[in-house]
C-alpha positions in Angstrom: -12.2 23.1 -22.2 -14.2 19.9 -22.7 -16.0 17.9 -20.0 -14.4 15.1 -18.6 -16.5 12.5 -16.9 -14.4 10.1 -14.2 -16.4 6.9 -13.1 -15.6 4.9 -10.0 -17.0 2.6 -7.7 -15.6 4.1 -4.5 -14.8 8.0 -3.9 -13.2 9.7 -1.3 -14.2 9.7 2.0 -14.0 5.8 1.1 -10.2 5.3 1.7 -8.4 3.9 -0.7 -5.4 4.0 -3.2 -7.8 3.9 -6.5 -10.3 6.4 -4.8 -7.5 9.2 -4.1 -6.0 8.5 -7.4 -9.3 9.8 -8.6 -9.4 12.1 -6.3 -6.3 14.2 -7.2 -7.0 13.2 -11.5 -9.8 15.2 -10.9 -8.4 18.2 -9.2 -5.7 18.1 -11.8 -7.6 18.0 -14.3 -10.5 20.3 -13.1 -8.1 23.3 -13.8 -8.3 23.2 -17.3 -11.9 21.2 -18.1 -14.9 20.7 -16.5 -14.5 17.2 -14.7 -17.5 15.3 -13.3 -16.8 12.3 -11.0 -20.0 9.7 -11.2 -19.5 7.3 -8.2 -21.8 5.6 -6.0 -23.1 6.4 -1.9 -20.8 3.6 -0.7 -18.7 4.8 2.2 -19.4 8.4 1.2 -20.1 8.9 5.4 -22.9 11.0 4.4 -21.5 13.1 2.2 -24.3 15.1 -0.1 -25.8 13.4 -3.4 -25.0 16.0 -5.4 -22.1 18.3 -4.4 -19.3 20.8 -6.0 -16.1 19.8 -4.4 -12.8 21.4 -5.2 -13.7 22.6 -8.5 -15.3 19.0 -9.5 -18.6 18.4 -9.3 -19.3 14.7 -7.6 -22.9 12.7 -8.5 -23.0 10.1 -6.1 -25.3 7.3 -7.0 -27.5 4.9 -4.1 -26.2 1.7 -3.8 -25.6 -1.6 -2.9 -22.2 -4.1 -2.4 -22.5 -7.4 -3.3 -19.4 -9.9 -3.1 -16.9 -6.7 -3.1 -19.3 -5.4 -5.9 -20.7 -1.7 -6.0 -24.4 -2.4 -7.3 -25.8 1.2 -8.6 -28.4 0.7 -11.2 -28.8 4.6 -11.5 -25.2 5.2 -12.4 -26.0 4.0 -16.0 -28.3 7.0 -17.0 -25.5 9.4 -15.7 -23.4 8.6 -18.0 -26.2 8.4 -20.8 -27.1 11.8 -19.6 -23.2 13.0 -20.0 -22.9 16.2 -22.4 -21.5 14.7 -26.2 -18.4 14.4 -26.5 -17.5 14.2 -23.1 -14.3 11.7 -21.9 -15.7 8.9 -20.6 -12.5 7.5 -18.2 -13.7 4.7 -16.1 -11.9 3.7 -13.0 -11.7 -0.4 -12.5 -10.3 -2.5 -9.7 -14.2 -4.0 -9.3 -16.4 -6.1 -11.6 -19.3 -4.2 -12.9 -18.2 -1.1 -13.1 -16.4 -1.1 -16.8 -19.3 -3.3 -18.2 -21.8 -1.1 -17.1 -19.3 2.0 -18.9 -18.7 0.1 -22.3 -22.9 -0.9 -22.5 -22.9 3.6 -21.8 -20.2 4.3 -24.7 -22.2 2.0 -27.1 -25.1 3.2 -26.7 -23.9 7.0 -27.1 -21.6 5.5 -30.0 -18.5 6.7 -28.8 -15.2 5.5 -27.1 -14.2 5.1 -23.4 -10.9 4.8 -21.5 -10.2 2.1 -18.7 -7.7 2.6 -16.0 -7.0 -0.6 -14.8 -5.2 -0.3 -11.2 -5.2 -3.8 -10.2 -5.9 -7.6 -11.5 -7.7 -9.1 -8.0 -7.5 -12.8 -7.1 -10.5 -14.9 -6.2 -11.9 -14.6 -2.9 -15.0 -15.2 -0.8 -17.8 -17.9 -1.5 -18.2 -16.4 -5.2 -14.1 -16.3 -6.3 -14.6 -19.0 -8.5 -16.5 -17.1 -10.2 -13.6 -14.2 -11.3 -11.9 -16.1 -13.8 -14.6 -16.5 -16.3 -15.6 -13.4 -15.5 -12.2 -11.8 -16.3 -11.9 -14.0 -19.5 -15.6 -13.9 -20.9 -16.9 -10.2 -20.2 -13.7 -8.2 -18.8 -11.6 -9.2 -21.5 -14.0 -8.0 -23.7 -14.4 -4.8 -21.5 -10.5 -4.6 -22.0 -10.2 -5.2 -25.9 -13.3 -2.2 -26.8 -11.3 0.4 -24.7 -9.6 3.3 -26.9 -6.9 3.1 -24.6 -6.5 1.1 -21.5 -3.9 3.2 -19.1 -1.5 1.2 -16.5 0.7 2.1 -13.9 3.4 0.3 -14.7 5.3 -1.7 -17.5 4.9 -5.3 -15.7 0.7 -4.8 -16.0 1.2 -3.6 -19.7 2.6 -7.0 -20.9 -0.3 -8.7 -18.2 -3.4 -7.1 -19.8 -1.7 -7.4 -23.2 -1.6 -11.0 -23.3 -4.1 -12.2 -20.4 -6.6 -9.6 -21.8 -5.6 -9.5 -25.5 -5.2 -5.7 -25.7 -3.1 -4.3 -28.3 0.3 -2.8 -27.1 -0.9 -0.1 -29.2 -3.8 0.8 -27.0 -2.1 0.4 -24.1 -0.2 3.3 -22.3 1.9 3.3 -19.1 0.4 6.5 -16.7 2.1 5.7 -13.1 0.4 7.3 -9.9 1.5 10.4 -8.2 1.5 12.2 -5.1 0.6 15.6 -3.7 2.9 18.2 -2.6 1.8 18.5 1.1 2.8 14.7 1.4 6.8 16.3 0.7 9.2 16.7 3.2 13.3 16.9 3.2 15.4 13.7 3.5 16.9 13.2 6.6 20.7 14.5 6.7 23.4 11.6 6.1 24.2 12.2 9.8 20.9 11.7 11.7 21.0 10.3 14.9 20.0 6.9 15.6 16.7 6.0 17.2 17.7 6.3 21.3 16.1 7.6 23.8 18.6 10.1 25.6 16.9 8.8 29.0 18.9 8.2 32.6 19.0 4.5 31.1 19.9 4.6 27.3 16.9 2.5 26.6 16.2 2.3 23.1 13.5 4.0 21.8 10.8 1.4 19.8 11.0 1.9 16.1 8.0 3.2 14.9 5.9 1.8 11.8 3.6 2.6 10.2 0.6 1.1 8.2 -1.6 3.5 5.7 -4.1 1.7 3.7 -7.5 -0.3 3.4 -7.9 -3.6 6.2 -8.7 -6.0 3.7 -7.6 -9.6 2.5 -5.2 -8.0 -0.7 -3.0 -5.9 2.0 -2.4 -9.0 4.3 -2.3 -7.0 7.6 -2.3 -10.2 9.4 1.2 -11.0 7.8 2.1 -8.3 9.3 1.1 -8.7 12.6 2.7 -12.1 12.8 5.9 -10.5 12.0 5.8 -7.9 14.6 5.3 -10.9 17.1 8.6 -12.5 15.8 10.3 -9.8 15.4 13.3 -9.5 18.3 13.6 -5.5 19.0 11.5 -2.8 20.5 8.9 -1.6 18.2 5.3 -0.2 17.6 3.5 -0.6 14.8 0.7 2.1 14.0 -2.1 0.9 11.7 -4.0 3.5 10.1 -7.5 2.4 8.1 -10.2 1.0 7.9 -11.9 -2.0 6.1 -14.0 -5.4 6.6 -11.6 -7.1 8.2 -11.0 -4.4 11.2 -12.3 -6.9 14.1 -10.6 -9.4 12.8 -7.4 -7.8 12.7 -7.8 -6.7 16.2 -9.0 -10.2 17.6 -5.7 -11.3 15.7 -3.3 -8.8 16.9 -4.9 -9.1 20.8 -4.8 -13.0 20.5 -0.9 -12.7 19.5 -0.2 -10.7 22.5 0.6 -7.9 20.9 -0.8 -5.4 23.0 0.5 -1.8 23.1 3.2 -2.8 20.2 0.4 -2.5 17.9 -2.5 0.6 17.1 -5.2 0.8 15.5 -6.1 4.2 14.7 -9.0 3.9 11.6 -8.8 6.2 9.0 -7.0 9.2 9.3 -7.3 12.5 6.9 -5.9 15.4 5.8 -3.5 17.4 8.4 -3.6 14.1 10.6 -2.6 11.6 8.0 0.4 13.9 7.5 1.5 14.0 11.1 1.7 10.1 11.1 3.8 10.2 8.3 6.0 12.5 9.4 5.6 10.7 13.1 6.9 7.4 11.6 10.5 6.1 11.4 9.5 3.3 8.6 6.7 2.8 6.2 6.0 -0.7 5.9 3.5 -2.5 3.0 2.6 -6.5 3.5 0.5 -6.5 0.6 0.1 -10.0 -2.0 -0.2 -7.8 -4.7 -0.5 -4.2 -5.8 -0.7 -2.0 -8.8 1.1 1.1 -7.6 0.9 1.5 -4.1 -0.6 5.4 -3.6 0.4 5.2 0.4 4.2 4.0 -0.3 4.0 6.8 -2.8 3.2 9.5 0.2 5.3 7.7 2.6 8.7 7.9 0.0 7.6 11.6 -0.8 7.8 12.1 3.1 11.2 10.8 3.0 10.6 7.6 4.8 12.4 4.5 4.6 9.9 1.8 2.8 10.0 -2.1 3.5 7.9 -4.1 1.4 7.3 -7.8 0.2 8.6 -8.6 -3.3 5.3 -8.8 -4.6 4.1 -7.9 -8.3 3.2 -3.9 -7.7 5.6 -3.3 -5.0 8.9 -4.8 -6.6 8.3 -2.3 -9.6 8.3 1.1 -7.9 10.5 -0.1 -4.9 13.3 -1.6 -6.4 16.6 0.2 -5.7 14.5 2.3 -3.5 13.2 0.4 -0.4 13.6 -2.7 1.1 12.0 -5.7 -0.3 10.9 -8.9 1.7 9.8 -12.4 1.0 5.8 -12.4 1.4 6.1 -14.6 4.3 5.8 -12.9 8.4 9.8 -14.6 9.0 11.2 -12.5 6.1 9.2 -9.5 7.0 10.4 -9.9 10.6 14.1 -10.1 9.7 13.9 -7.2 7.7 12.4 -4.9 10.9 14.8 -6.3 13.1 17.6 -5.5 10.5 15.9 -2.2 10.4 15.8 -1.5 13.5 19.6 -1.9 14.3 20.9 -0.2 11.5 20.4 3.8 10.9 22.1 4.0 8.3 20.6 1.8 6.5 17.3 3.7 7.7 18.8 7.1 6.5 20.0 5.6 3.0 16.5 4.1 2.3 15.1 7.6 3.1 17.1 9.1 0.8 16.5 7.4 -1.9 12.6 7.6 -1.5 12.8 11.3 -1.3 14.9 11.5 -4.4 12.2 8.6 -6.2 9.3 10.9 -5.1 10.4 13.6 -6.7 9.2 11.9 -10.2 5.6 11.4 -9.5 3.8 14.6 -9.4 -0.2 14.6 -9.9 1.0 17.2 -12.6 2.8 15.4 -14.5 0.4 12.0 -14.2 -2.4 14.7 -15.1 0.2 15.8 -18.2 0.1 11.7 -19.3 -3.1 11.3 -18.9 -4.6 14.1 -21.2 -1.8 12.6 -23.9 -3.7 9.3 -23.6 -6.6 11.1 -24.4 -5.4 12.8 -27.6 -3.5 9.4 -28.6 -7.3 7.8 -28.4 -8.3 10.7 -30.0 -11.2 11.2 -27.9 
């Protein structure tokens, strides 16, 4: 057993795909070391400083956000204060965050692991900022790492010539998904979405929405889709995030009304009932690394539609249907949805049978060989 030590900007209750990733690392991993998660108060809904949680014991560190920028001066002497030799596997999606884990392995004059999850764009009054950043002081970030895990082969070649890292150091660990998220594929033969009512009507199809309300998942792409779309639907959108009022002002000025719900986060038993409530999973994202929600929604045998953006076009290909990124092409794809259940029943077949590879077992499995491969 040796202690393994998993840094992160957000943790779970936060909602999020890189928070749950780290989330279900841990527990993983917890059954054979002794796994520490440093992460910050941000989000944490009042969840204790200090705290043992499934066999993982969680530091939580005050803090302050900052231009989508966990601030938390005292997370730097936890990982000072981590036993020697301990794994030192930072989490990074944020600025900050890795810098503040290479200064901690130099100091202790050891080595550290990055998993990157996602390259952001520029946004807010200080974007213009991010690409000297990510050239001057992430590269560098990037480049010290032992090993730099991905989640899939398209951000292996990005870090490896945007970042400089050598393919040697670089390793392909794609996300997984827990086994209460599973349920059987549909049978070839399902009925069709219809109401058996006195007058046949056709029962909306339901989507659904699982993820964080922010400017990277483009919610308000969707929204303008489900107000050109032509057939009965209702779309169920489950998070939270800064742009929650906005959305809502969006969807209400649209005329959307009861087409479109807004539930906020939902957890555990209830996050599984909407999956299993749903008839299509849908994902409007710019840009993803490997989406953790399309992940649960193919494991609960749901049809997936997605845009053909960098993240999404990697683990859905062959699998789900991909859009343009633009709300006409996502609203031709629901409609085509929608009057086709075959189509429906096909795509939910295949994202049961895709599912079935990505086990937080096996990712745990990967992830410990990166760390004998660093030879930390």
């Amino acid at each position: 057993m040796r202690t393994v030590v998993q840094i992160t900007p957000y943790y779970p209750p936060h909602l999020g795909g890189l928070e749950r990733v780290v989330l279900h690392l841990s527990r993983c991993l917890a059954q054979r070391h002794d796994v520490r998660v440093v992460t910050t108060t941000l989000d944490s809904g009042g969840a204790p400083r200090r705290a043992r949680e499934d066999g993982v014991t969680v530091r939580r560190h005050r803090a302050a956000e900052f231009a989508h920028t966990a601030i938390a001066p005292g997370l730097l002497g936890s990982l000072l204060a981590a036993p020697r030799g301990a794994v030192l596997h930072a989490h990074c999606a944020h600025a900050l965050l890795p810098e503040t884990v290479a200064l901690a392995a130099r100091l202790r004059r050891q080595e550290f692991v990055l998993h990157f999850h996602l390259d952001v764009d520029a946004s807010g009054r200080l974007g213009g900022l991010l690409p000297a950043y990510k050239k001057h002081v992430f590269g560098r970030v990037a480049r010290a790492a032992a090993a730099v895990i991905v989640l899939t082969e398209q951000q292996a070649r990005f870090v490896e010539e945007a970042y400089r890292v050598p393919p040697a150091r670089v390793h392909v660990v794609p996300n997984g998904v827990g086994p209460e998220f599973f349920r059987p594929a549909p049978a070839p033969a399902a009925a069709p979405v219809v109401a058996a009512t006195e007058t046949a009507t056709p029962r909306p199809l339901r989507l659904l929405y699982v993820g964080r309300l922010s400017a990277q998942k483009n919610i308000a792409r969707l929204l303008d889709a489900i107000s050109l779309a032509a057939s009965p639907l209702r779309l169920r959108i489950v998070g939270g995030g800064e742009l929650d009022a906005d959305l809502r002002a969006r969807a209400a000025a649209l005329g959307l009304g009861e087409r479109v719900e807004f539930t906020g986060p939902l957890y555990d038993e209830d996050l599984l009932a909407a999956y299993a409530d749903a008839d299509v999973f849908v994902l409007p994202s710019d840009r993803e690394g490997m989406p953790l929600a399309a992940l649960e929604a193919m494991a609960a045998a749901l049809p997936v539609l997605a845009t053909d953006v960098p993240g999404n076009t990697e683990l859905l290909h062959g699998v789900g249907l991909l859009a343009a990124p633009d709300p006409a092409s996502l609203a031709a794809a629901v409609d085509r949805l929608a009057s086709d259940p075959a189509l429906r029943g096909r795509l939910a077949g295949r994202s049961a049978e895709r599912a079935r590879r990505h086990t937080w077992e096996e990712v745990t499995r990967q992830v410990e060989l990166v760390y004998r491969k660093a030879g930390i």
